[in-house]
Structures are given as C-alpha cells and as structure tokens.
MDAnalysis code that builds the backbone (N, CA, C; Angstrom):
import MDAnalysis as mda
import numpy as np

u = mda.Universe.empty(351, n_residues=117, atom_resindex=np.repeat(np.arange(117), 3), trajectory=True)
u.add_TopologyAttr("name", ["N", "CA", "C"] * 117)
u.add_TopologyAttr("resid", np.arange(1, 118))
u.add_TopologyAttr("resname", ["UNK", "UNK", "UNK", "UNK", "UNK", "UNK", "UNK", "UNK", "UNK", "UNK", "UNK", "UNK", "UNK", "UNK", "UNK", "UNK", "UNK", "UNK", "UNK", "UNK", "UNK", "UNK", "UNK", "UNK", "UNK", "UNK", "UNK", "UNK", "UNK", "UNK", "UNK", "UNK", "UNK", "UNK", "UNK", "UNK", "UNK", "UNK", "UNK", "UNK", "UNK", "UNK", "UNK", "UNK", "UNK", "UNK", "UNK", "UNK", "UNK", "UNK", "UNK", "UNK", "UNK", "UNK", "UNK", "UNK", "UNK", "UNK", "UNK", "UNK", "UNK", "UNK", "UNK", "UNK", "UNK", "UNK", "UNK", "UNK", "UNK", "UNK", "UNK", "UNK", "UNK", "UNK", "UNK", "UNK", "UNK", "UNK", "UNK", "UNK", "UNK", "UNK", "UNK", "UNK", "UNK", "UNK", "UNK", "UNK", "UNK", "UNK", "UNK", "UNK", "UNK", "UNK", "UNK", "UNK", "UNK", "UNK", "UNK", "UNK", "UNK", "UNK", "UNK", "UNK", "UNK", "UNK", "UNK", "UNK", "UNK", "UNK", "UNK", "UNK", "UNK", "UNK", "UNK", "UNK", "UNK"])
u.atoms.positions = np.array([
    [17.861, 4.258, -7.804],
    [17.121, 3.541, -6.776],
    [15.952, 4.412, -6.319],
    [14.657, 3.866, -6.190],
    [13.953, 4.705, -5.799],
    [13.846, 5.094, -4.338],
    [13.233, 5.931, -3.602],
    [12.917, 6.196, -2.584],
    [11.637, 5.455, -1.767],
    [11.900, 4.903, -0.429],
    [10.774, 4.321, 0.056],
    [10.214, 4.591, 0.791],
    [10.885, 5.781, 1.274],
    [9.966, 6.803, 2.587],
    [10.553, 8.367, 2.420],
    [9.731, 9.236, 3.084],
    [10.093, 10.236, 2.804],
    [9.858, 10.952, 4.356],
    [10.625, 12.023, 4.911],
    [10.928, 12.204, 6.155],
    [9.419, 13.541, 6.447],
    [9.012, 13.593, 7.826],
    [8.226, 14.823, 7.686],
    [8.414, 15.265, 9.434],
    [7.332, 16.380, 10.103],
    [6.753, 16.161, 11.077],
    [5.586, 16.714, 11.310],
    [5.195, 16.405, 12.451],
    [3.660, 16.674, 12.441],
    [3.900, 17.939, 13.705],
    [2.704, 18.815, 12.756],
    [2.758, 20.605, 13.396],
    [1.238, 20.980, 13.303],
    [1.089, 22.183, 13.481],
    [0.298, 23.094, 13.801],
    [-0.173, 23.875, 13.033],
    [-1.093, 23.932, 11.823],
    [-1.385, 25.287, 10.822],
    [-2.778, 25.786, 11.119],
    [-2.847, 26.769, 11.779],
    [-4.440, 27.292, 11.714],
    [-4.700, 26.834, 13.143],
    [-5.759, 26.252, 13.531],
    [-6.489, 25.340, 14.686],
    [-6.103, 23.670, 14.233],
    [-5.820, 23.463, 13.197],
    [-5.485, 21.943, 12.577],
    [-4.236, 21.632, 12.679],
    [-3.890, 20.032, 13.137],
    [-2.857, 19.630, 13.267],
    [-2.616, 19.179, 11.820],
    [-1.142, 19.290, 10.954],
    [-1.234, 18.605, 9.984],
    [0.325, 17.863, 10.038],
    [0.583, 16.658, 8.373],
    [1.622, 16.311, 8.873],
    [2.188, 17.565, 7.496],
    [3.882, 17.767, 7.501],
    [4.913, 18.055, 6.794],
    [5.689, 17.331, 6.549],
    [5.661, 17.187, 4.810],
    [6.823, 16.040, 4.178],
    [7.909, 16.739, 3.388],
    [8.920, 16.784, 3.642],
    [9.920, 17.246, 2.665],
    [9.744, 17.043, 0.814],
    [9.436, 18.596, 0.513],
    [9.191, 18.789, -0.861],
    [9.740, 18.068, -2.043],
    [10.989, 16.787, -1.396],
    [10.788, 15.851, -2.880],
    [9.788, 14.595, -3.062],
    [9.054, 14.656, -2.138],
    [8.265, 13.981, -1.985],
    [7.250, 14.357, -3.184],
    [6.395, 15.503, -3.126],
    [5.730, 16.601, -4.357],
    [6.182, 16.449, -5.534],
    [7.445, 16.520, -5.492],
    [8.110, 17.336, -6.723],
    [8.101, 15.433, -7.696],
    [8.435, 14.477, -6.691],
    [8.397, 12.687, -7.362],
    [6.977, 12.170, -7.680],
    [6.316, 12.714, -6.932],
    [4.518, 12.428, -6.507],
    [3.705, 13.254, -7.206],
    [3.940, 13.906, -7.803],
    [2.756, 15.157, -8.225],
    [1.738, 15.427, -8.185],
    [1.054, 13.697, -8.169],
    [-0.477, 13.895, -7.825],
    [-1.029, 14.306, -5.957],
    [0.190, 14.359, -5.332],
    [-0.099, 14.928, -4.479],
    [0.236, 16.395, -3.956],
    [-0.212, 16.941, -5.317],
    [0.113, 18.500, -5.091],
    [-0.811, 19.255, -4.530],
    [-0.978, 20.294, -3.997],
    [-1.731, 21.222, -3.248],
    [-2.948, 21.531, -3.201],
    [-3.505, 21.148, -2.655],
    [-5.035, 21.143, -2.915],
    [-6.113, 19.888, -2.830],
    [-5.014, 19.038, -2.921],
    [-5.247, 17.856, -3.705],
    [-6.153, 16.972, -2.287],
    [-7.160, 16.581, -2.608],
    [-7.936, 16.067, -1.744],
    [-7.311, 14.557, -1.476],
    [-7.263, 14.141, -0.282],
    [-6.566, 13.211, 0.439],
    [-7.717, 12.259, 1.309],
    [-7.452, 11.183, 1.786],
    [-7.952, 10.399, 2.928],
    [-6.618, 9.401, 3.555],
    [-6.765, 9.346, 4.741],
    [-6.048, 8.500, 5.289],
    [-6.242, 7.443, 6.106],
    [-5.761, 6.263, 5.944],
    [-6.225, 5.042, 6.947],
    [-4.880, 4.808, 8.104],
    [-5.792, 4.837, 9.355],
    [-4.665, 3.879, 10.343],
    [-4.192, 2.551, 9.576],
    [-3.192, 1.666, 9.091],
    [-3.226, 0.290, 9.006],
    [-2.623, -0.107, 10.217],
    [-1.841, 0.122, 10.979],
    [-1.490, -0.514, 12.396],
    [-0.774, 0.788, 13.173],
    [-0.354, 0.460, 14.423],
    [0.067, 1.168, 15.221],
    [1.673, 2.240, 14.505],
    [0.856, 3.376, 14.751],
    [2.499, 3.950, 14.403],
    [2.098, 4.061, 12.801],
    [1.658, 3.717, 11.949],
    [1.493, 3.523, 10.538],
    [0.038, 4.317, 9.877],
    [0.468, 5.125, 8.798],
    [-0.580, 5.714, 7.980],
    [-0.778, 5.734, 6.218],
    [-1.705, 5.010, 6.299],
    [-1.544, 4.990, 4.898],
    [-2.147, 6.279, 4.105],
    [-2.069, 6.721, 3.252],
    [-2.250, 8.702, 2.842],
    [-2.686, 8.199, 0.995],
    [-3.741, 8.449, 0.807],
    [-4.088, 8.332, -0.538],
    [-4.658, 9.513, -1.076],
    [-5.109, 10.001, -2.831],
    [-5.325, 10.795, -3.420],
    [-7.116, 10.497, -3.213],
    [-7.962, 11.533, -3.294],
    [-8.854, 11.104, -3.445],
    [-9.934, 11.870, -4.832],
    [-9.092, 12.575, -4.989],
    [-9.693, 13.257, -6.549],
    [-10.259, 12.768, -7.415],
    [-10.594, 12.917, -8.005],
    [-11.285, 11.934, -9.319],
    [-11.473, 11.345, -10.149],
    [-10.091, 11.449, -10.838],
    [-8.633, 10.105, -11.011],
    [-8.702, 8.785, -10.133],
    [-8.804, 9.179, -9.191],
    [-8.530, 8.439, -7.645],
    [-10.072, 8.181, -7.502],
    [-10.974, 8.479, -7.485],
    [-12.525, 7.986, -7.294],
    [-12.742, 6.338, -8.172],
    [-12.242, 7.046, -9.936],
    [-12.641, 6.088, -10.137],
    [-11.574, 4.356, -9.908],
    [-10.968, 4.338, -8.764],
    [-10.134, 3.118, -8.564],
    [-10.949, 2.584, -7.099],
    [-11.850, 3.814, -6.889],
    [-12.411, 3.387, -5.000],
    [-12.778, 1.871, -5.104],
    [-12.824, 1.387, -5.615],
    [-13.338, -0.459, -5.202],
    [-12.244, -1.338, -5.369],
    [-10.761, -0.357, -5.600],
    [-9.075, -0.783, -5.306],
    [-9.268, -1.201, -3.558],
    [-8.829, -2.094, -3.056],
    [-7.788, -2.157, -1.522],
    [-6.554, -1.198, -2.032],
    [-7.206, 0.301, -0.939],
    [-5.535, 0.819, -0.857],
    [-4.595, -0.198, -0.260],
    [-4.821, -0.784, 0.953],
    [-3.424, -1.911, 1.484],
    [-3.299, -2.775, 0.212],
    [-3.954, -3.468, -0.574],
    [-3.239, -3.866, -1.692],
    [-2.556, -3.014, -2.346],
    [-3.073, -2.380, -2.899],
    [-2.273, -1.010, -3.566],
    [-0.860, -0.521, -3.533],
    [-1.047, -0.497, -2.253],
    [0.721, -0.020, -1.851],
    [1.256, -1.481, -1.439],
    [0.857, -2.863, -1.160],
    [1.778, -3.287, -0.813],
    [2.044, -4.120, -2.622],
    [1.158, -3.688, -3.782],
    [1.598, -4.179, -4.594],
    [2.750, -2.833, -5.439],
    [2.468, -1.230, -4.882],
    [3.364, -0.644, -5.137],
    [5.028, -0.863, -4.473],
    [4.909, -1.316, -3.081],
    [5.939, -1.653, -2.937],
    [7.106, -2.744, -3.552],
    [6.078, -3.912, -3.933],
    [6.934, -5.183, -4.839],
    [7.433, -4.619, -5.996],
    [6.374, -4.002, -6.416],
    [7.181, -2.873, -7.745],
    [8.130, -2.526, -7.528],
    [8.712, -1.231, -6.532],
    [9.805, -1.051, -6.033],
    [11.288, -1.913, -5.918],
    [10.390, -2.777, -5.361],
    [11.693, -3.743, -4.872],
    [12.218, -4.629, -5.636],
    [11.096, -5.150, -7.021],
    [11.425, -5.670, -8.126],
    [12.355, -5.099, -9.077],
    [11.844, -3.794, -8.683],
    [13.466, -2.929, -9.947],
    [14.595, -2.541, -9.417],
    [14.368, -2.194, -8.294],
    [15.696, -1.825, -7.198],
    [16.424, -3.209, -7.200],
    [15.950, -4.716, -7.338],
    [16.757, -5.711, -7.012],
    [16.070, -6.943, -7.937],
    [16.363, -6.397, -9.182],
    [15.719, -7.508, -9.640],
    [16.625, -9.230, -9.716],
    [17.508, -8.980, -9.232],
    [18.151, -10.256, -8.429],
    [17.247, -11.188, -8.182],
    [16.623, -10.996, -7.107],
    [15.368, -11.311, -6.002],
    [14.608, -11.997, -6.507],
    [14.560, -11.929, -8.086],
    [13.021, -12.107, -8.790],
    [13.689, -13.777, -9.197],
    [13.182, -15.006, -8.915],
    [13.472, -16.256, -9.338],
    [12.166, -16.918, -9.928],
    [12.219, -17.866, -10.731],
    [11.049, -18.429, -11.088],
    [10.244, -19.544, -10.280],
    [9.140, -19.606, -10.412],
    [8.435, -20.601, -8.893],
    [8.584, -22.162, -9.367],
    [9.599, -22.890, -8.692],
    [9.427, -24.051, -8.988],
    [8.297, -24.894, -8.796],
    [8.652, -26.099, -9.872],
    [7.311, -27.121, -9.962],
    [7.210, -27.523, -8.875],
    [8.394, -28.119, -7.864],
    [8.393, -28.501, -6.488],
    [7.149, -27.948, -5.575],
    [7.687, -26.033, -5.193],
    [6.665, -25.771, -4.585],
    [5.596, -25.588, -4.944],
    [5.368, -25.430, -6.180],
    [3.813, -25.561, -7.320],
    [2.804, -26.798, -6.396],
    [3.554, -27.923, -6.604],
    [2.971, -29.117, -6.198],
    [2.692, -29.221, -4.341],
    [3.862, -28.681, -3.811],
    [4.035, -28.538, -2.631],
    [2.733, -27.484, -1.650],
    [2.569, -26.606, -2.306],
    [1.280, -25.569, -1.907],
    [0.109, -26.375, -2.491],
    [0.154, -26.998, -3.215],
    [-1.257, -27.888, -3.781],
    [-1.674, -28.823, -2.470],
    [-0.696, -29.733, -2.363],
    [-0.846, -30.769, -1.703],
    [-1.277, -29.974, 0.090],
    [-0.328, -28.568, 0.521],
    [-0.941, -28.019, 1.887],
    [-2.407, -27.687, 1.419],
    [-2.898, -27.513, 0.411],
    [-4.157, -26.492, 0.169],
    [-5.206, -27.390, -0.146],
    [-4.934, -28.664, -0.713],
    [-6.187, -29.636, -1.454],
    [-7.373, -29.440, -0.331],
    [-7.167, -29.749, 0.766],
    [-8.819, -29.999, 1.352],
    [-9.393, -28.571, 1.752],
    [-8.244, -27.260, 1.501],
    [-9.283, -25.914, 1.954],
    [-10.240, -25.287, 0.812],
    [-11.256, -25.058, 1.752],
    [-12.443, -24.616, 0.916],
    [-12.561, -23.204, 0.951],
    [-12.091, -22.433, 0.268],
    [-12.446, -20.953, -0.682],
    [-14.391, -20.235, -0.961],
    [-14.115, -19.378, -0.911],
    [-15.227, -18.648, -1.352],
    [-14.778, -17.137, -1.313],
    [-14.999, -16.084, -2.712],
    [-14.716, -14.851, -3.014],
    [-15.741, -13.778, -1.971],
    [-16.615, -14.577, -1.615],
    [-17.456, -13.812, -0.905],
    [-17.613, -14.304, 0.446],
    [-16.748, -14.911, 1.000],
    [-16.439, -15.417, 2.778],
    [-15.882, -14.017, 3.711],
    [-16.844, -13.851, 4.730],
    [-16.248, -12.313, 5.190],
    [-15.531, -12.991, 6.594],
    [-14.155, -12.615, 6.763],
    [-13.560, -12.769, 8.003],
    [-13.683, -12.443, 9.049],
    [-13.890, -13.395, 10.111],
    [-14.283, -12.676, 11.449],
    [-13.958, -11.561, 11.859],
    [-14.515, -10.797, 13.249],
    [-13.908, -9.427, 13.157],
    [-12.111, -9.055, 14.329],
    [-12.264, -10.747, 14.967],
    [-11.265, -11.135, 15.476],
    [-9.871, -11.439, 14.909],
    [-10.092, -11.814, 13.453],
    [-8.632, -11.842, 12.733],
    [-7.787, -11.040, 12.454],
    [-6.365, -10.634, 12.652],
    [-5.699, -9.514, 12.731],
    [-4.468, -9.943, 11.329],
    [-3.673, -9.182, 10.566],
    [-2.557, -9.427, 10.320],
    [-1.527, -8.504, 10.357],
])
C-alpha cells in the first residue's frame, strides 16, 4: 500500500524557518533530494502543495500542479483499491448529457476572481 502523507515539523535552521519530513519520505521520493530546488503553493487553509522545480520539473511548468497531484492521488487510490474502479454506465453517459446539453464551454473562458473550490 502506498503512503499518502508523510509526518514532519516546522523549525528553525539558520535565520529561516523550514519544514522537516521524516527521511522515508527522500529515500520513496528521490527527486526530492538535497539541494533540490523546490516551490510551494498555499492551495487552502492549513494545506501546501511542495513541488520540484529543477529542470526535469521546468520542462512540465505549463502542468496545473493541483491537477498533478490530484491526478497523482487517483493513481494511488486506483492501485491501493482497485475495487473502486467500475465502468461508467450508458445510463449516466446519457444522464450528464441531458444536465449539460444547453451549457456553453470555451477552453479559453477565465473564471471570475470570486469563484472558490
């Protein structure tokens, strides 16, 4: 089973606050080994998302990290339980058609700055 969090806390090195994650975190992760240039996003309260930013990692920058991990997480949860995994019936096939027929789409529609999820 894989692991879905890994424990740390946040301390003091130098004048910089940093966080500390227990070393199997490294040892499963590798690309986040020492040195290794990082960025991090708030996504909500209490929550940090922590990415690689090296140059491996450059060339994916026009990735959504929040996609990213929440499509790393389905990964996860797809092999840990592949139970879970059922096929999409024609029912709701037809059923999401019929809620969706009159909405109008565009790839390039930017969302207000009021919408939250």
């Amino acid at each position: 089973m894989a692991v879905l969090g890994y424990k740390g806390t946040v301390t003091t090195t130098g004048t910089s606050e940093a966080i500390r994650f227990e070393k199997s975190l490294f040892r499963q992760h590798p690309e986040f080994r020492q040195k290794a240039g990082v960025e991090a996003h708030v996504i909500g309260p209490g929550t940090l998302l922590v990415r690689v930013t090296d140059e491996q990692a450059i060339a994916q920058d026009q990735e959504d990290p929040i996609v990213l991990a929440f499509l790393s997480f389905l990964e996860s949860d797809a092999t840990a339980h592949p139970e879970r995994i059922v096929p999409l019936s024609s029912s709701n096939v037809a059923r999401a058609l019929e809620l969706t027929k009159d909405v109008i789409v565009s790839d390039n529609e930017l969302l207000p700055d009021d919408v939250t999820f």
